[in-house]
N, C-alpha and C positions, 0 to 999 in steps of 0.2 A: 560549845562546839557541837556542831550534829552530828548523829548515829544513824543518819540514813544517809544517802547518795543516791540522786535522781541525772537522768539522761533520759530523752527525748530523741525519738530517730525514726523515721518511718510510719510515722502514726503510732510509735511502739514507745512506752516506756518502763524503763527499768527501775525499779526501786530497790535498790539493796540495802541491809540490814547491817551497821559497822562497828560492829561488836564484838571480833573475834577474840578466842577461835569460837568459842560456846556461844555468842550471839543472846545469852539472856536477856529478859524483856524485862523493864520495870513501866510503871506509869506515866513516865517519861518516853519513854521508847514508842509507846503503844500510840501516844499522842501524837506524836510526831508522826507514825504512821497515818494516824487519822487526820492530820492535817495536809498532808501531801497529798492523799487519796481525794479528799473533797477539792483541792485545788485542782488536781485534774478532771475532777466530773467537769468541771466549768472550761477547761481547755480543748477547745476544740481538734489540738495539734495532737494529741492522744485518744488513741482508740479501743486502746489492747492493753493492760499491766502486766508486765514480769515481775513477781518478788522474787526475790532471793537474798542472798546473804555471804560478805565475805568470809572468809577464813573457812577450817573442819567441819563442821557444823551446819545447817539452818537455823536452827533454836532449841537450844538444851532446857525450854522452860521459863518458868518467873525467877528470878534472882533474889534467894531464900537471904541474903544480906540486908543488914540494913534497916529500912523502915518497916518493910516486910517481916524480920525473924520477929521487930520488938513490937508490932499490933497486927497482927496477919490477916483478922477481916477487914479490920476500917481500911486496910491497903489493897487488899483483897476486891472489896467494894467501891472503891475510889477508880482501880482497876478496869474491872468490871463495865463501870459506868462508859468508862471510856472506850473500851473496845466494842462496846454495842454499836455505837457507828461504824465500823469498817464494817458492819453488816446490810450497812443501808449505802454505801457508796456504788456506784453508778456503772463504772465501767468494767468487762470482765479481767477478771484476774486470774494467771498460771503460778502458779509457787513453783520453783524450781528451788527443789529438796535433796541439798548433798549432807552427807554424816548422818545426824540425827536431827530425828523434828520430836524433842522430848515431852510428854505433858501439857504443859501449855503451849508448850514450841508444836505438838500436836494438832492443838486446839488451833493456833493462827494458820497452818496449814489448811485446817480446812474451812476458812474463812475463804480460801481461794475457790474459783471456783471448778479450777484443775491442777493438777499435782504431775507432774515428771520428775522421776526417780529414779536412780541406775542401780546396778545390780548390790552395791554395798550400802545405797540407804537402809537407813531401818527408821522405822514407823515406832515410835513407845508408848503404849497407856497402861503407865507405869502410877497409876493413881492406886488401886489398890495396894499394891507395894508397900506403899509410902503410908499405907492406912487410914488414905481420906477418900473423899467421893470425887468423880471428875468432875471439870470446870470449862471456862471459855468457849461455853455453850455446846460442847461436845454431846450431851445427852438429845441434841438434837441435830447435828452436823455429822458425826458418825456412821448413825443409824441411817440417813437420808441417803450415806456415800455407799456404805458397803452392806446396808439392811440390819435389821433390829435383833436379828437372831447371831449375826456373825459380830454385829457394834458389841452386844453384850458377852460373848466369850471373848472380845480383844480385853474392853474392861475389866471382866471377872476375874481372869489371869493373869493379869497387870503384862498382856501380852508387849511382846518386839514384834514386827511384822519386817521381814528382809524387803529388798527393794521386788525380786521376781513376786512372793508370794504376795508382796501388796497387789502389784500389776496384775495380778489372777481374779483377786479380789474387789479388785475396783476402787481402792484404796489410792493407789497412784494412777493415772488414766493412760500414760505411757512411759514405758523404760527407757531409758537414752544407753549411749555408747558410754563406758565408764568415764565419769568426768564431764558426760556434754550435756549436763541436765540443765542450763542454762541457756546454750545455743538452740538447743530442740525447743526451751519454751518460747525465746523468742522468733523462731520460725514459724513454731505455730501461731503465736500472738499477729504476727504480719498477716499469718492467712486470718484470724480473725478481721483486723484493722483492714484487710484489701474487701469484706463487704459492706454492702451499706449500714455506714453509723446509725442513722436514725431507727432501723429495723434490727440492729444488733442489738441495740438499749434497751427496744420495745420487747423484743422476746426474749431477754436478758429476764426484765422488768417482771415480767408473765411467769416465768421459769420458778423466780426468787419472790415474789410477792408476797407469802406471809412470812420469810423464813426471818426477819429482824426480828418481829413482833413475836413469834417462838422460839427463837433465843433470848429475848428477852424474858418472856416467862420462865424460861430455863435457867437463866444467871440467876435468877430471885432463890429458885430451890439448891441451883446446884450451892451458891454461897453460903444459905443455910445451913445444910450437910454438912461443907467442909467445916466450917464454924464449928459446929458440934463435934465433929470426927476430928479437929485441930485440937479438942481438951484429953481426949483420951489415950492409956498407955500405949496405943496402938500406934496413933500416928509419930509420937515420941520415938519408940521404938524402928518404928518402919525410917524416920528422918535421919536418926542416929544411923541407922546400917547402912543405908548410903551413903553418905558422907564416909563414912571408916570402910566403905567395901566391901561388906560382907553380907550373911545372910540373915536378913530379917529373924526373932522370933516372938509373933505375934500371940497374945496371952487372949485376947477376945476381950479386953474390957479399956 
């Protein structure tokens, strides 16, 4: 059964994420992503991408269950592999971001290459938190979106960013009416789609040109890291306190 759901309308399509209400991503999910996205580069009836995501949520992260909790790099890295191509797909993409876009739910966010968000989204890099280093090529998607001095106090502070102070920040590109972050992305998406295809690709293309090939160099470290930071008392700790809800205490080792 699939976890996405695509529609086609206007030269606009929508891709949503069916996963509710938390929308968690496994390698499964991510794939499936990446195989809708490369089918559309090749459809000419698509001009514009909407993601989104049914139910509360956008994406609360990777889904710590499963093959994940019992080998968390080789899944980690299997991961990985796979979402490096939605960095190399073709046509522009808007995220339209309700609830939470948590961690890696973070990180697909800003795979897009615009964000609409209303006044109760919140933004999480919740990486430190948790006591490991961030992933899904954030160390270099962040910094690009809101600059290098602000990317690193979200991460430092394993900050939440509400939907207004994202939109200040440049973090979401616009705020909608509460609840309309998916009609706004698709309106704008049509104003994309209503110019010309071939010069939207082209300076698409221009815009984003080394950014696969720098997130690829960034998966290599950021996975590293985490690998390392997944053996110590810290990220045990940081994992345990959310899950139970409460507050981290982190020991330093």
């Amino acid at each position: 059964m699939s976890d996405t759901h695509l529609t086609i309308e206007d030269h606009v399509a929508v891709l949503e994420i069916c996963r509710p209400p938390a929308n968690y991503f496994d390698e499964a999910l991510i794939g499936e992503l990446v195989a809708t996205l490369e089918r559309l580069d090749d459809d000419a009836s698509c001009r514009a991408v909407v993601l989104c995501s049914e139910g509360k949520h956008f994406c609360a992260g990777a889904d710590f269950g499963g093959t994940f909790a019992s080998g968390r790099a080789e899944t980690a890295a299997r991961l990985y592999r796979r979402a490096l191509a939605l960095f190399r797909t073709r046509k522009p993409i808007i995220a339209a971001v309700q609830g939470a876009a948590v961690g890696g739910g973070l990180g697909l966010a800003c795979v897009a290459d615009f964000r609409v968000a209303d006044a109760d989204t919140r933004f999480v890099a919740n990486f430190a938190g948790l006591g490991f280093h961030q992933g899904f090529g954030l160390s270099v998607t962040l910094p690009a979106i809101v600059g290098r001095q602000r990317a690193a106090d979200l991460l430092l502070r394993s900050a939440t960013v509400r939907g207004k102070e994202a939109h200040a920040i440049g973090l979401a590109d616009r705020l909608a009416e509460p609840g309309g972050q998916r009609g706004t992305a698709v309106a704008w998406a049509r104003e994309i789609a209503a110019a010309a295809p071939l010069a939207v690709a082209s300076i698409r293309a221009t815009l984003r040109a080394d950014l696969a090939d720098l997130v690829q160099a960034a998966l290599d470290h950021e996975l590293a890291e985490q690998t390392r930071l997944w053996e110590t008392a810290d990220s045990v700790e940081g994992i345990a306190a959310s899950i139970e809800r409460r507050a981290p205490s982190f020991a330093g080792r």
